[in-house]
MARTITI-158233 format. One record per residue (C-alpha): residue in three letters; x, y, z. Coordinates in steps of 0.02 Angstrom, whole numbers, plus 50000, padded with zeros to 5 digits. Each point is the difference from the previous one (the first is absolute). Last residue first. Layout:
// residues N
alaXYZ
...
***
This chain:
// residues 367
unk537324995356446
unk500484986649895
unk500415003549819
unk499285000349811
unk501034995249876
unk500555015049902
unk501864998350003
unk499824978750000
unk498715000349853
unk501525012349927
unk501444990250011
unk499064983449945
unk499525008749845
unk501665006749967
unk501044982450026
unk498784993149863
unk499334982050052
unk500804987049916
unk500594990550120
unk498134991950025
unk499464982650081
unk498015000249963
unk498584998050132
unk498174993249926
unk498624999150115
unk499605018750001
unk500775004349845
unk501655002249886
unk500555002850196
unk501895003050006
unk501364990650117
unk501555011849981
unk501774996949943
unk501055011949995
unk501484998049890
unk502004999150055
unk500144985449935
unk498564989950067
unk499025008750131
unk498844986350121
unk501165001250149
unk499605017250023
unk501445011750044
unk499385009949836
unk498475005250123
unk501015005450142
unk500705015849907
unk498425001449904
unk499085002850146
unk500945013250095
unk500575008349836
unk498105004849961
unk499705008350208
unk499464988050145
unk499615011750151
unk497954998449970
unk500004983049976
unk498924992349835
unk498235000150012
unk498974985650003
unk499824994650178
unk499244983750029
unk498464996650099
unk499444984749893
unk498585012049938
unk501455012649927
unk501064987049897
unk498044991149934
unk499885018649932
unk501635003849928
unk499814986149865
unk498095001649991
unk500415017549946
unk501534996149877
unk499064987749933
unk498585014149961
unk501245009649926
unk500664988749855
unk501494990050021
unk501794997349904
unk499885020549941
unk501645002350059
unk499065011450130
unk498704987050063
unk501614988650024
unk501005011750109
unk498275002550103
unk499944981650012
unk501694998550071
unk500085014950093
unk498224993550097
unk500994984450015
unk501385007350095
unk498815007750116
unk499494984350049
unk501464992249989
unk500695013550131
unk498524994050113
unk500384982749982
unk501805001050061
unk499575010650139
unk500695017649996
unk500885005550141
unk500634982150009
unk501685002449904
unk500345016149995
unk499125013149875
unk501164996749870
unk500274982549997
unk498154999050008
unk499525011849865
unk501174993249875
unk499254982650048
unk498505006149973
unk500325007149805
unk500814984949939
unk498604989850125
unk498535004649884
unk499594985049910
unk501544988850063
unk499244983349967
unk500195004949821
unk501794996350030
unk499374979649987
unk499725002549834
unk501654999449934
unk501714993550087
unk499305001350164
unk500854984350086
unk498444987250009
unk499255006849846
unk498584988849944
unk499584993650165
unk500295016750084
unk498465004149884
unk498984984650051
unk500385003550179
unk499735019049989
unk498314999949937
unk499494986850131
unk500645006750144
unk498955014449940
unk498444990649992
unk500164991050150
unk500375015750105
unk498675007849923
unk498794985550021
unk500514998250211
unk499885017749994
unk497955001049956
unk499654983250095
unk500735006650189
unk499575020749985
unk501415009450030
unk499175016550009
unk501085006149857
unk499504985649911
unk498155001650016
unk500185018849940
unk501084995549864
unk498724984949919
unk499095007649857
unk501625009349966
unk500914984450025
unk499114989149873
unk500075013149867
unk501914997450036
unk499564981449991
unk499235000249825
unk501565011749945
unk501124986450026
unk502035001549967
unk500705018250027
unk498705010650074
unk499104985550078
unk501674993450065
unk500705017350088
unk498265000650071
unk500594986750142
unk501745006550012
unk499185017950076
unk498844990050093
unk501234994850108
unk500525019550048
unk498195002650031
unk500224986550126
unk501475005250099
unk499095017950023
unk498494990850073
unk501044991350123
unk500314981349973
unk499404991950146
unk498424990049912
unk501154998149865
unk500884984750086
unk498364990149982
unk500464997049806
unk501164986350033
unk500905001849851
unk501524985050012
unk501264999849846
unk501204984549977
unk501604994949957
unk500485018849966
unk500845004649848
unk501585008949999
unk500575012749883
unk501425010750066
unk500285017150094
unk500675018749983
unk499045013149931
unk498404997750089
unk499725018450000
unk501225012549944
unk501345010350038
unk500204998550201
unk499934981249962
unk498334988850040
unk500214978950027
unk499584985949922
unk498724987049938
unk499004996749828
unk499594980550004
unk498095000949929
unk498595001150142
unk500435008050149
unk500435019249951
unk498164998649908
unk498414996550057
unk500394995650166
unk501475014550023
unk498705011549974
unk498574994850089
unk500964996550149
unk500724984350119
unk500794991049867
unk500624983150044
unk501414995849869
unk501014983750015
unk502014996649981
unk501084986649951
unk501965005749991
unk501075007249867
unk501655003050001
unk500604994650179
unk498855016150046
unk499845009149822
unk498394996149930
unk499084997850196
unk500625017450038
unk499325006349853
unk498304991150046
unk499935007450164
unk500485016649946
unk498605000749885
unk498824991250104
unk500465009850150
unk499695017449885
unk498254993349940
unk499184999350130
unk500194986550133
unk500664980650046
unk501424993249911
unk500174985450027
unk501764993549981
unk500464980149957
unk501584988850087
unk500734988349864
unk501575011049943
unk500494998050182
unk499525012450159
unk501195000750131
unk499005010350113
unk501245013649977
unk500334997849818
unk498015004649994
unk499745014350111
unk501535006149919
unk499324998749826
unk498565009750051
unk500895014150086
unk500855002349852
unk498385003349918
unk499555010150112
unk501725010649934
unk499704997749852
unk498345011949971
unk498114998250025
unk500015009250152
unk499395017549928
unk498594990049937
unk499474997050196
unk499784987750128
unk501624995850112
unk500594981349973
unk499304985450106
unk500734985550014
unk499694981350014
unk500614984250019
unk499014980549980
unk500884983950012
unk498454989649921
unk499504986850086
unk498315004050050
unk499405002349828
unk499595021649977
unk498345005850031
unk500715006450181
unk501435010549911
unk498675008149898
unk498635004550146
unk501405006550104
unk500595011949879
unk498315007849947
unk499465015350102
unk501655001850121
unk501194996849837
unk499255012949875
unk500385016650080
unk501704995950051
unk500444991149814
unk500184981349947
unk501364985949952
unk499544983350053
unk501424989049990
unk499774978449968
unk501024989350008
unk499274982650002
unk500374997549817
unk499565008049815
unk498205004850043
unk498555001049913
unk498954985450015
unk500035006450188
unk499015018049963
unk498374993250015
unk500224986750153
unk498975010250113
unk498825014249956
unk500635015850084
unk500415008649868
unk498554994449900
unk498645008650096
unk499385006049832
unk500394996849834
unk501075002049873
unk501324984949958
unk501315007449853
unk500854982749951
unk501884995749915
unk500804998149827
unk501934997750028
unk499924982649897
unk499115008849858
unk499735017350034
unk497845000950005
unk499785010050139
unk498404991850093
unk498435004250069
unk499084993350127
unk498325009350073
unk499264999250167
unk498155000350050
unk499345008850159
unk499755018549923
unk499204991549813
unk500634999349852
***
């Protein structure tokens, strides 16, 4: 694939299926987003750091008749809660919005999520389009219906399934993502070598550095590939009944680490990526993966620019105290996404509380 081309894919979910378009310069391409939108209404929904570099350029690719709003909410995990939300829904009632009207959410991957769980409950359930604006969010808040909000207690605990009419990766937008944002994309992107593809993880290492430098032809493929992965596998699991939950290689363990640390002390990404290093490590010591997995594992984590140790102040009791709020447990069991090996992740609630105790005792920490 090369930088100028763009790519189509599609989530396959009968009459709810809809297109991924990745390219670049396609937010501002005119007449793109129109097939997708329930009426005239139309709200833009975006942040304060993302609205003076792209705003404009959306609301003037959208038809001339269109009865556009907008708003922008504060930028920031620690704002992905109700009360934005709120503010959401009253943008909306205010402007008199009908179960026609469509949101765009335009951003990371906290406006999409909030977007789209404001979209599933406003008049119960209203049209609504995902523009990602970073790595993360483009390969994989965006793409497959999962929205919602954070509670003190957990992360993303409260919120609905909602898919998106459409999904819009215009793959200029990373040219402003800071470094820091970007390593925390590439967290998601290695998440489906190590669980799904081992040909593209070998792909990534021969590609980090080009990556991490944003170049045009190497993320356009990664993005692509990814979307991919998690199309056909929300495809098969639209409501993560089975496979789907291997999605969420390493995320038990970052998600502990986020609602712990504060929400946006640690990005998203970069508590995945230390989350998977627990995750493989956890599996090297049931005996699921040899050594040298383990390695390659923890080395792609490290290249992206991802931290691998756990937190310094987070003690046993601190983790496993978030991690049996996880939305994955059944019964009262933990349920962890396992490596059998590097291409190949495994739902397991079997994993012996002692073990788990002790890789998170002698796990090693931050400085």
């Amino acid at each position: 694939m090369t930088a100028s081309a763009r790519r189509t894919l599609n989530v396959a979910l009968g009459e709810r299926s809809y297109p991924i378009h990745i390219g670049r310069a396609l937010l501002s391409e005119p007449g793109l987003l129109a097939p997708y939108l329930a009426g005239r209404q139309v709200m833009v929904i975006t942040n304060d750091t993302i609205a003076p570099l792209y705003l404009q350029a959306l609301i003037d690719a959208l038809p001339d008749e269109c009865d556009v709003r907008t708003l922008s909410l504060p930028d920031g995990e620690r704002y992905k809660n109700l009360e934005q939300v709120e503010r959401i829904w009253d943008a909306l009632l205010g402007a008199g919005f009908n179960r026609r009207c469509t949101l765009v959410a335009l951003g990371g991957g906290v406006i999409g999520d909030m977007v789209g769980f404001a979209a599933a409950a406003y008049q119960r359930g209203v049209a609504f389009i995902q523009v990602p604006t970073t790595l993360l969010s483009q390969v994989d808040s965006s793409v497959g219906g999962k929205t919602g909000v954070n509670h003190p207690l957990g992360k993303n605990m409260i919120g609905a399934f909602h898919q998106p009419r459409a999904v819009l990766i215009d793959t200029d937008t990373l040219a402003t993502l800071p470094p820091r944002e970007l390593s925390a994309g590439l967290a998601e992107v290695i998440k489906y070598g190590l669980i799904r593809n081992v040909a593209f993880l070998g792909w990534l290492e021969q590609n980090m550095d080009a990556l991490r430098r944003t170049d045009a032809e190497a993320v356009s493929e990664a993005i692509a590939v990814s979307c991919q992965i998690k199309a056909d596998i929300v495809a098969e699991d639209e409501t993560e009944q089975g496979v789907r939950a291997l999605l969420n290689l390493g995320h038990t363990f970052g998600h502990a680490i986020e609602a712990h640390q504060g929400y946006g002390n640690w990005l998203h990404g970069e508590a995945v990526g230390a989350g998977m290093a627990m995750a493989a490590t956890l599996s090297f010591e049931l005996g699921m993966i040899d050594e040298p997995a383990l390695t390659r594992a923890r080395a792609a984590i490290e290249r992206a620019g991802l931290p691998l140790a756990a937190p310094a102040n987070m003690d046993v009791e601190d983790f496993l105290s978030r991690m049996r709020l996880d939305k994955k447990n059944v019964e009262a069991r933990l349920r962890l996404i396992l490596l059998n090996a590097l291409g190949e992740a495994v739902i397991s609630d079997e994993t012996p509380p002692d073990t788990l105790e002790e890789l998170l005792r002698r796990y090693p920490r931050s400085e």
